[in-house]
Structures are given as structure tokens and as C-alpha cells.
N, C-alpha and C positions, 0 to 999 in steps of 0.2 A: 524527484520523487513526490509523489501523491500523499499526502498525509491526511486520514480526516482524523478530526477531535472529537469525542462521544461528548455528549453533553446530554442527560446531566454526565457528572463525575467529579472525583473530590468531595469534602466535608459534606457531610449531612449535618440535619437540625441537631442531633443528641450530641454529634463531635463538636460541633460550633456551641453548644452549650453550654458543652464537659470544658474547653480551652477556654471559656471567658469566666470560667465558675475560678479557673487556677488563674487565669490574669488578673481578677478583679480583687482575690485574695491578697495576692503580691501585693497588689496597690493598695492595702485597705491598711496590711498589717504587714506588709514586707518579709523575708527570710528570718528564721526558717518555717517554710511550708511544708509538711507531708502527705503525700499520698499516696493511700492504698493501692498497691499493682500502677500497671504505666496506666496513664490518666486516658490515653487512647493508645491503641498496638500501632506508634510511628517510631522509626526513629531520633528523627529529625524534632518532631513533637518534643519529645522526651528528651531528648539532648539537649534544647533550645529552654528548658525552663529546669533542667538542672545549672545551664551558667548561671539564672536565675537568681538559685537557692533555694530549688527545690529538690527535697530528695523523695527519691521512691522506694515503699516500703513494702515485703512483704507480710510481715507479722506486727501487729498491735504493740508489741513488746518494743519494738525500735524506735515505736515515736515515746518521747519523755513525757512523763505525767503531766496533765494539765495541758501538754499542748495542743498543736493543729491537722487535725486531719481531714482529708478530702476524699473520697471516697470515688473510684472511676465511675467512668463513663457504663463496665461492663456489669454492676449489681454487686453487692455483697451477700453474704447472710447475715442472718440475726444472731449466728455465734462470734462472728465479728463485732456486730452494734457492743455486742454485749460487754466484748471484751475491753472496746473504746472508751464504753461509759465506766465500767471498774478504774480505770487507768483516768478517769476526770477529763478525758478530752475532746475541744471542742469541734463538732463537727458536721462538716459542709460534706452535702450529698451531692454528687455531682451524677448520679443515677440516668441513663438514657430513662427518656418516661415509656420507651419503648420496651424495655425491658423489665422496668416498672411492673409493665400489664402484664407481663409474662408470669411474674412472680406472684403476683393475686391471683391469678388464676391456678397457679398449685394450690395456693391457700385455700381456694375454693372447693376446689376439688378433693383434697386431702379432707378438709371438713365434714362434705360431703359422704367422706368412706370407700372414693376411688381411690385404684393403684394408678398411678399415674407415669409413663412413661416419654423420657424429656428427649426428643432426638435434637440429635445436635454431639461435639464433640469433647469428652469426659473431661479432657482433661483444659479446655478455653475456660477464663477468669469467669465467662457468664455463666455456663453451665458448673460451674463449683458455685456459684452463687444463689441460684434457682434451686438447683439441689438442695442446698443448703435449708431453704423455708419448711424442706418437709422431707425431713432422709428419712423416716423409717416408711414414707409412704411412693417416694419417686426413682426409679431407674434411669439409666443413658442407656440409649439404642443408638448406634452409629451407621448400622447397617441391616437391610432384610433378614441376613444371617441371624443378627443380635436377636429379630424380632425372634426366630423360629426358637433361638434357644432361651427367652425368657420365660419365668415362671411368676403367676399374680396367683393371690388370692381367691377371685374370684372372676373368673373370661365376662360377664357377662354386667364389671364394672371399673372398667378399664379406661382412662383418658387418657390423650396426649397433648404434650403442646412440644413447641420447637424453640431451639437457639433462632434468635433474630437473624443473625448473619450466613446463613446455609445457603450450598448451592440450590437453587428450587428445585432441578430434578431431580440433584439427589436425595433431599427429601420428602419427593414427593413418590421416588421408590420404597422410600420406608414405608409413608402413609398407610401405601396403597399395600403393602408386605399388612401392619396394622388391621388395616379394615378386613383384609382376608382373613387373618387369622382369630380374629375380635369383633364381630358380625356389628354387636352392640357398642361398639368403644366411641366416645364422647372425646370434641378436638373443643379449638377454642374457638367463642361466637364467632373470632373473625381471625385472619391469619397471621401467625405471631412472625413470622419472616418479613423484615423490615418494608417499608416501600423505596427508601434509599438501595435496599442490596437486589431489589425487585429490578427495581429502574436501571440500577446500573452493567445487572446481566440482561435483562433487556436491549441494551443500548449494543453491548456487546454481541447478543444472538442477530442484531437485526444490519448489524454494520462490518462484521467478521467477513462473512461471506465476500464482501467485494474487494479482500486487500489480500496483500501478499503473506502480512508478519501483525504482528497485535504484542504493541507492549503497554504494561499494567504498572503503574508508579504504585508503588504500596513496598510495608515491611513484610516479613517472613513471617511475624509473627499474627498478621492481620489476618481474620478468617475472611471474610468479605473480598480483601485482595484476589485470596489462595481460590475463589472461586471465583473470583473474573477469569483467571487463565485456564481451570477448568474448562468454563463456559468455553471458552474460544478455543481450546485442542477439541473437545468433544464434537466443534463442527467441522475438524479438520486443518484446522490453521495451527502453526508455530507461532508461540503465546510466552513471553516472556514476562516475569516480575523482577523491576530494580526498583531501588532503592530510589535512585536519583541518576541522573545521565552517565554518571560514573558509572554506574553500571553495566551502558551500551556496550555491546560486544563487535567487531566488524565483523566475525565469520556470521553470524546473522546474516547478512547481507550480501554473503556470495553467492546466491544460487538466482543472481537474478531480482532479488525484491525489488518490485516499482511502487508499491505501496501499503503505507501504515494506516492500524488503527492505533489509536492514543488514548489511552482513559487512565482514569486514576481510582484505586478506592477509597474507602467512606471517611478513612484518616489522614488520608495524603493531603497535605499542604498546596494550595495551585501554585506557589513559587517554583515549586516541585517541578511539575508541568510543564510549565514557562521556561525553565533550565532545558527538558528535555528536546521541548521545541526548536531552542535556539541552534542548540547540538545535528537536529536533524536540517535546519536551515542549512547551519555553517558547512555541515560535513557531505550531507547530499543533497542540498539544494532542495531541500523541502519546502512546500504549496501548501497550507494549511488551511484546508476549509471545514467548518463548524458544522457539523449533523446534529440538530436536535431531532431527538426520540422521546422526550418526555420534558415537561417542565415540572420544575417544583419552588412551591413558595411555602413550608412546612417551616415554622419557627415555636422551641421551645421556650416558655418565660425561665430564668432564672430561678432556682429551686428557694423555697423558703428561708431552708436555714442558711443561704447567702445573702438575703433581706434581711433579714436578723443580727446576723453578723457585720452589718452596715449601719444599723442603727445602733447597735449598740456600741459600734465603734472601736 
């Protein structure tokens, strides 16, 4: 069996930044560690730094006064900050800087005196978070639909921006639903969808086409994953997401498959990877040759309040 491996795939800069923000923790000031929401949507992530000693929280309320919180990879709001600093605890942002910019740009724009409409999906940790900087001024659109039935203020001072992690075309049937309906509506200088989630349906639109099956190492709960497999049924291919090899299904592979594509999303682990390869080795005699479609050298510095937290010791 033919196997190629997408590359890029696996961690991006903001995942590798959010997991050494929680490693460097552990090693600074040991258990117990908290953090807000899973530090990135893995399982494996998440299960691997609960042996740790870390636990995952969803309300301010669970971590004990005075102690440690970490704040994910996906953004907070400022009714969270708020409620950390009442409760006296100390805390490390572990904030993608990508999303970062997402959330200054409501800021702006709500300032400003636009409605501002966030596509992206209502209920993902980022989008409660983005939301969060400006609720009486921001909506979720998930779909064309959404746009026809929302109601602004004013049509003619209407912005949008997006969840980082979107399938590109489907948000860019929102956009474009948007601009029809909102002649004037204002987006962001520059496009708020990752280049990590860019690259890696890229990688997928460009290497689908020549395999049989396409399987996506990512969690369920990963938006990024949930649209690599998008990406790869919408050109027609069988597109699976596991977990990890344990996943592998054989009926998958009775109609004939001669060959795989292999990618991972933005959270998966390449241990991850390496497991599924071996599996496709052992089991069908898997050839694995490396298709680059992109490269990427994008690295986040370490967020402040974890310098701080290091010197002060």
C-alpha cells in the first residue's frame, strides 16, 4: 500500500507554545496546576499532563484562592480574567497570539460602533471567548442561513472576523453570504483563519485527489481536525478522524484501497502519527513517502506572565 504523509501536519506554533507554557509550569512549581478548558482539543494532550497533576477546569470557582491557572491555547474573556483575579490567582496565559488578534480586533471594531459578526462555531472555547470581549456588540454566524436571518443595527456598519480554525470554504461561503447582504461590511486587515489550518487543508486539497482513503489523527473535539475530513469527503474521498491507530477500522479497506493520505491536525501529537504509520507498515505493508506542500518555520516566544512566573520563582 502507497501511503503519502502531508506535511506540514501536527502541532502548530500556538499548540507548541500552549504545551511548553503547561510543561514549564510543572517544572517551575510542580502539581497542582490548573487549567482553563483542555489546554489544546487532544486527547492524549490532555490525558498525558493530567498523570502529571494537572487538572482541567471549567469555572474559576474549582481552582482554590490564590492558586495557579493557565489559561488555553483557545482565548478567554475578560469575565473570566476578572473572575481569576477576585479569587487572587496567579496567572499564565497560554493564549494562541493568533487568536490574540482576533480578539483586538472586536475591541476595535466594537469601539469603533460596528456590529460585529464572528463566524465560526458558537459553541468552540474560542468563539465563547472572542465573544466574550464585546457581547452586547458581537453575533455567531455558522452559516449563509444565519447570515439572512440576522439583525444589526445599522447594514451600513457591520464587521466580521472569524474562528481561526474554519474550514476555508466554508467560511468563505459565509463571507461571501456577508458581502452580499452588507455591501459596506468591514473584515480584518488580514485573514483571521490560521496559516497552520490554511496549510493543512491545503495539504489535504492538493494530495486527496491521488489516494484511495485519507485518514486524520486528531480528537473529536478538535475544530481544525473536524475540517481536514471535511476537506477530503468534499473532493470525494473517504476521510476518516482517529484518535490514534486504535482507531483503524479494516472495513475501511475492503473495497480495494491501494493508497493513503496521512495528516494530522494542529493538536495531534507526531507520536500519534508514528503509531499510525507503523500499523499501516505492519498490517498492509505500507511505503511511506513525504509530500511537502508547504513549509513552515512560525515560532511563538513564551507569553510574559510565564517569564515572570520564572523569575519570580
Amino acid at each position: 500500500m502507497k501511503i503519502l504523509l502531508a506535511n506540514p501536519r501536527g502541532f502548530c506554533a500556538g499548540v507548541n507554545m500552549a504545551i511548553d507554557v503547561v510543561d514549564q509550569v510543572l517544572r517551575l512549581k510542580g502539581p497542582p496546576v490548573y487549567v482553563f478548558h483542555e489546554i489544546v482539543h487532544n486527547r492524549h494532550v490532555v490525558d498525558g499532563f493530567r498523570e502529571r497533576g494537572v487538572t482541567f477546569v471549567d469555572s474559576m470557582a474549582e481552582v482554590p484562592h490564590g492558586g495557579l491557572v493557565i489559561y488555553s491555547a483557545h482565548g478567554i474573556s475578560p469575565q473570566v480574567r476578572q473572575e481569576a483575579r477576585a479569587r487572587q490567582l496567579v496567572e499564565v496565559d497560554a493564549t494562541c497570539p493568533l487568536v490574540t488578534k482576533v480578539h483586538l480586533e472586536v475591541l476595535r471594531f466594537a469601539k469603533d460602533g460596528y456590529s460585529i459578526l464572528f463566524v465560526g462555531h458558537a459553541s468552540h472555547d474560542e468563539a465563547v471567548g472572542t465573544v466574550g470581549e464585546a457581547p452586547q456588540s458581537i453575533m455567531v454566524v455558522e452559516s449563509p442561513e444565519d447570515v439572512e436571518r440576522v439583525e444589526v443595527r445599522d447594514p451600513n456598519r457591520v464587521a466580521y472576523v472569524t474562528q481561526t480554525t474554519l474550514s476555508i470554504s466554508d467560511a468563505m461561503r459565509v463571507i461571501t453570504a456577508l458581502k452580499k447582504r452588507f455591501p459596506n461590511i468591514k473584515g480584518p486587515p488580514k485573514e483571521d483563519i490560521c496559516y497552520a489550518t490554511t496549510n493543512r487543508q491545503a495539504a489535504v486539497t492538493a494530495l486527496a485527489p491521488q489516494v484511495d482513503l485519507v485518514l486524520v489523527i486528531g480528537s473529536t473535539n478538535s475544530s481544525n481536525s473536524q475540517r481536514l475530513v471535511e476537506t477530503a469527503r468534499q473532493i470525494g474521498k473517504a476521510a476518516y478522524l482517529i484518535d490514534d491507530e486504535s482507531g483503524l477500522r479494516s472495513e475501511w479497506f475492503d473495497d480495494g484501497v491501494e493508497s493513503v493520505l496521512v495528516t494530522a491536525g494542529a493538536s495531534a501529537p507526531e507520536h500519534l502519527v508514528d503509531g499510525l504509520l507503523d500499523r499501516l507498515k505492519r498490517d498492509y505493508d505500507g511505503q511511506v513517502e513525504l509530500r511537502d506542500v508547504a513549509r513552515e518555520d512560525v515560532f511563538f516566544e513564551p507569553p510574559r506572565s510565564l517569564k515572570k512566573l520564572a523569575i519570580v520563582g
